[in-house]
VMD Tcl script that draws the C-alpha trace (Angstrom):
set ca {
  {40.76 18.36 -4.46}
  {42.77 21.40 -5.67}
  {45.97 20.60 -3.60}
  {47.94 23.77 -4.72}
  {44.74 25.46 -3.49}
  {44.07 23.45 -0.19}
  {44.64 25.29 2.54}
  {47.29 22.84 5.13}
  {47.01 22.08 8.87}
  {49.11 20.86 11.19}
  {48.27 19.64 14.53}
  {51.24 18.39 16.83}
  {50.35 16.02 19.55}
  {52.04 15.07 22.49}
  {53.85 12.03 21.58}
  {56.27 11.08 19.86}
  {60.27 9.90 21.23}
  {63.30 12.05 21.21}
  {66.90 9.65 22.36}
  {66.54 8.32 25.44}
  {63.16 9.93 26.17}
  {59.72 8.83 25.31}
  {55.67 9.96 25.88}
  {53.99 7.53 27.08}
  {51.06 9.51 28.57}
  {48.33 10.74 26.15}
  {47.17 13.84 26.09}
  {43.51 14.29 26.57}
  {43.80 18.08 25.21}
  {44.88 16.61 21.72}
  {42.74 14.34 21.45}
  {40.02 16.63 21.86}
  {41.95 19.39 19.91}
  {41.84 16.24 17.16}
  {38.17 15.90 17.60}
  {37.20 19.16 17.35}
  {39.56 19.71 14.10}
  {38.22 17.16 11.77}
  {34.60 17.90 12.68}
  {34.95 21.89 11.91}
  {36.38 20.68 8.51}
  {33.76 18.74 8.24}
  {30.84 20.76 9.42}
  {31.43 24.20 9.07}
  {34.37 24.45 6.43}
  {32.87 21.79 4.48}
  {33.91 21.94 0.66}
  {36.87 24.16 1.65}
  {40.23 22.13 0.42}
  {42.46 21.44 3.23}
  {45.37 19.13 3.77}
  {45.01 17.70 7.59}
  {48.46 16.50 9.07}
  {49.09 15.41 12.54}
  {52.57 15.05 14.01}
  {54.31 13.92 17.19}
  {55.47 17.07 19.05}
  {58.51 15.07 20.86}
  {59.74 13.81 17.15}
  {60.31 17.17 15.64}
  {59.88 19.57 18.70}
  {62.16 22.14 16.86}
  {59.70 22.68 14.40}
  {56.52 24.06 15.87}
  {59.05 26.08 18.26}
  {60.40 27.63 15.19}
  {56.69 29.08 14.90}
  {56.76 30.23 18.56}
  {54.68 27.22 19.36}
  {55.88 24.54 22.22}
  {53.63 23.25 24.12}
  {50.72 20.37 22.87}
  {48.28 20.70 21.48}
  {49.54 22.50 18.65}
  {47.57 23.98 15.56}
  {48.90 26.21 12.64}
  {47.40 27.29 9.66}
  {49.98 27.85 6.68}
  {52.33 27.24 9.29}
  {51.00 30.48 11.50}
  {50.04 29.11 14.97}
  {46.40 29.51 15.75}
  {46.54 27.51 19.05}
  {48.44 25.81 21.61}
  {48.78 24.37 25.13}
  {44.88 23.94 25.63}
  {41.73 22.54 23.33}
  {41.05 24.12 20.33}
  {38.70 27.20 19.99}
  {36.98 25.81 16.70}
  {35.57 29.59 16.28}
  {39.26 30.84 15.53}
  {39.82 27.37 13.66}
  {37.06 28.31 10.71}
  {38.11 32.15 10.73}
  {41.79 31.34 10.03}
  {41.59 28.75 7.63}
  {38.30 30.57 5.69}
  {41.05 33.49 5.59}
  {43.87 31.61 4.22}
  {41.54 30.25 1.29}
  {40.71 33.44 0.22}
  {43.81 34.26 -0.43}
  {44.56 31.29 -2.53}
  {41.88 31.43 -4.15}
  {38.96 33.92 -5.95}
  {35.59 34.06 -5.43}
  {33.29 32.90 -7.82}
  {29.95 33.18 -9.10}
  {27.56 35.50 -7.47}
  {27.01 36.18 -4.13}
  {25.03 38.91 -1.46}
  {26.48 38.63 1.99}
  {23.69 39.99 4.75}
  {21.59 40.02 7.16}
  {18.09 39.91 8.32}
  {16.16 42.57 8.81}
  {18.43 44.82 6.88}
  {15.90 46.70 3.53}
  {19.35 47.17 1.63}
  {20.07 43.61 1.71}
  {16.04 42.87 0.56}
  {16.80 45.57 -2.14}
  {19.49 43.31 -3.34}
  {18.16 40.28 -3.50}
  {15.36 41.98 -5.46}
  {17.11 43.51 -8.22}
  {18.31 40.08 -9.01}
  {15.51 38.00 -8.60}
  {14.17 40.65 -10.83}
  {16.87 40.39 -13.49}
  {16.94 37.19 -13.36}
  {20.44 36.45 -11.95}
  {21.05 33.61 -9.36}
  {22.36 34.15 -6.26}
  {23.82 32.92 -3.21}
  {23.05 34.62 -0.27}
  {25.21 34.72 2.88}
  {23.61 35.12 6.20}
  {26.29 36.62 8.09}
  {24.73 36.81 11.45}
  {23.52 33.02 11.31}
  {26.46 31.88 9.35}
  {29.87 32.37 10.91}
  {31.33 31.24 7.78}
  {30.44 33.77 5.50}
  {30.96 36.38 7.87}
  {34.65 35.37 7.89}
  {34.59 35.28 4.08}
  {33.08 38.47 3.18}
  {34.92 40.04 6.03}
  {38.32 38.25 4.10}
  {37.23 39.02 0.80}
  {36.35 42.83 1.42}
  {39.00 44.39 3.88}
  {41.70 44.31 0.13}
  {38.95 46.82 -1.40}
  {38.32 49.08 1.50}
  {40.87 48.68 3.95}
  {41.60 48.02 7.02}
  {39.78 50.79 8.75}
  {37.09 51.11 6.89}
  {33.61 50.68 8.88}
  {32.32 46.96 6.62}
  {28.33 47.82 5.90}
  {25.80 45.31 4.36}
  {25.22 43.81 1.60}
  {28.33 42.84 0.20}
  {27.80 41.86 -3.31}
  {29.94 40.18 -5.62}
  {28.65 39.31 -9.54}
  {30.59 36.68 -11.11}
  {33.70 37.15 -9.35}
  {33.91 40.79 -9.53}
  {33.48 43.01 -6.38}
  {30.32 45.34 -6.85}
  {29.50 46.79 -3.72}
  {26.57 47.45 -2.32}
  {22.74 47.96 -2.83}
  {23.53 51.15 -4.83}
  {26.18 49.82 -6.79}
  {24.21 47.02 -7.77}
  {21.40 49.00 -9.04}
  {22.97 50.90 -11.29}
  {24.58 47.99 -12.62}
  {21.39 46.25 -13.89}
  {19.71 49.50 -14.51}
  {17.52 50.18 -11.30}
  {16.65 53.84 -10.50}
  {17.72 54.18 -6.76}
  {16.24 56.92 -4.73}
  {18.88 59.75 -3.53}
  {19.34 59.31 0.36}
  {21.64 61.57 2.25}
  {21.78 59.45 5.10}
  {23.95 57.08 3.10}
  {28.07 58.07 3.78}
  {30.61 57.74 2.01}
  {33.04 54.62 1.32}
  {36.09 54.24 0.34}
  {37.41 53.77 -3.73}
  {36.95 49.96 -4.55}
  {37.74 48.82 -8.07}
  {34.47 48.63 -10.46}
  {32.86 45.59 -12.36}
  {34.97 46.76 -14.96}
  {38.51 47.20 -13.82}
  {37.65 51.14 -13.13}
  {38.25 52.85 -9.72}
  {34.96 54.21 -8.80}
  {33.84 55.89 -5.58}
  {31.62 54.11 -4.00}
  {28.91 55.30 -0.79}
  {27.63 52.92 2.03}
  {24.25 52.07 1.18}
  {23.86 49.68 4.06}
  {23.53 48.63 7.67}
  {26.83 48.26 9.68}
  {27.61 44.93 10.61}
}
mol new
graphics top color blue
foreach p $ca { graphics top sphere $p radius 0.5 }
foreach p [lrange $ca 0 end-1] q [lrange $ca 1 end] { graphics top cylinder $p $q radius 0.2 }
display resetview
């Protein structure tokens, strides 16, 4: 493991002893807020770095509250609290620390992020089966994982109002687009289709600004 690149979690428990005063009740809520932590990282963020720390609340109370956080179960990501007072949502869990890793760290290799029954997501995948370029494709209805990621990975080259359309396509690190962008890429002729609106500038496989149009289904 990467450990500059791991992405750190803290969970505060309620235990722990503080002068004269002492927890001696456990706290089903942790427990569970335990539970459910180590299987997400597990499960759904497997092969995603992360540094897993659990702490007694009562021991170092000051420091979750510094953070906003008081009451156990407590749960931050990069030391932003995601959670606290009840059992973990492990839905918010995978979005938070999927969107912390992207921002440590670049995507790689190439990837189409999409959905069934979308023909701009088939196109695609068949311009690079065609070219002979593997792929990993991204399911973002089935997969709540790389819906978090694309959605992480994409809001820097569109912004933050932007309407986020499928496929998202990245070749070997670099940002393409979509369906249309890919095509010209590798050489494809692509039909004109006024239906298809505009998006917003996004840099090019090349370092170049170039303005790009939806050529997808919303998400």
């Amino acid at each position: 493991m990467n450990i500059s690149n791991a992405v750190k979690v803290t969970v505060y428990r309620w235990a722990g002893e503080w002068g004269p005063f002492k927890i001696t009740i456990p706290c089903g809520e942790c427990s569970l807020t335990m539970d459910i932590v180590k299987d997400t990282l597990q499960n759904e963020l497997s092969g995603i770095p992360c540094e897993l720390e659990e702490r007694k609340w009562l021991n170092e109370w000051w420091k979750p509250l510094l953070h906003g956080a008081i009451h156990a179960p407590i749960v931050l990501v990069e030391n932003k609290v995601i959670g606290q007072g009840s059992a973990l949502n492990r839905g918010i869990l995978t979005e938070k620390i999927i969107q912390a890793y992207a921002k440590k760290n670049d995507i790689r290799g190439n990837h189409i992020f999409g959905k069934h029954n979308c023909p701009h997501c088939s196109r695609a995948k068949m311009y690079l089966t065609e070219s002979g370029i593997q792929y990993r494709y991204h399911d973002v209805v089935k997969e709540p994982r790389g819906l978090y990621e694309m959605l992480s990975r994409v809001r820097p080259f569109v912004g933050p109002k932007v309407p986020i359309t499928l496929p998202q396509i990245w070749l070997e690190g670099q940002y393409i687009g979509g369906a249309d962008q890919l095509a010209k890429l590798i050489g494809h002729q692509v039909e004109p289709n006024k239906d298809r609106g505009q998006c917003s500038l996004s840099p090019g496989p090349f370092g170049r600004a170039v303005n790009r149009t939806h050529d997808s289904h919303p998400t």
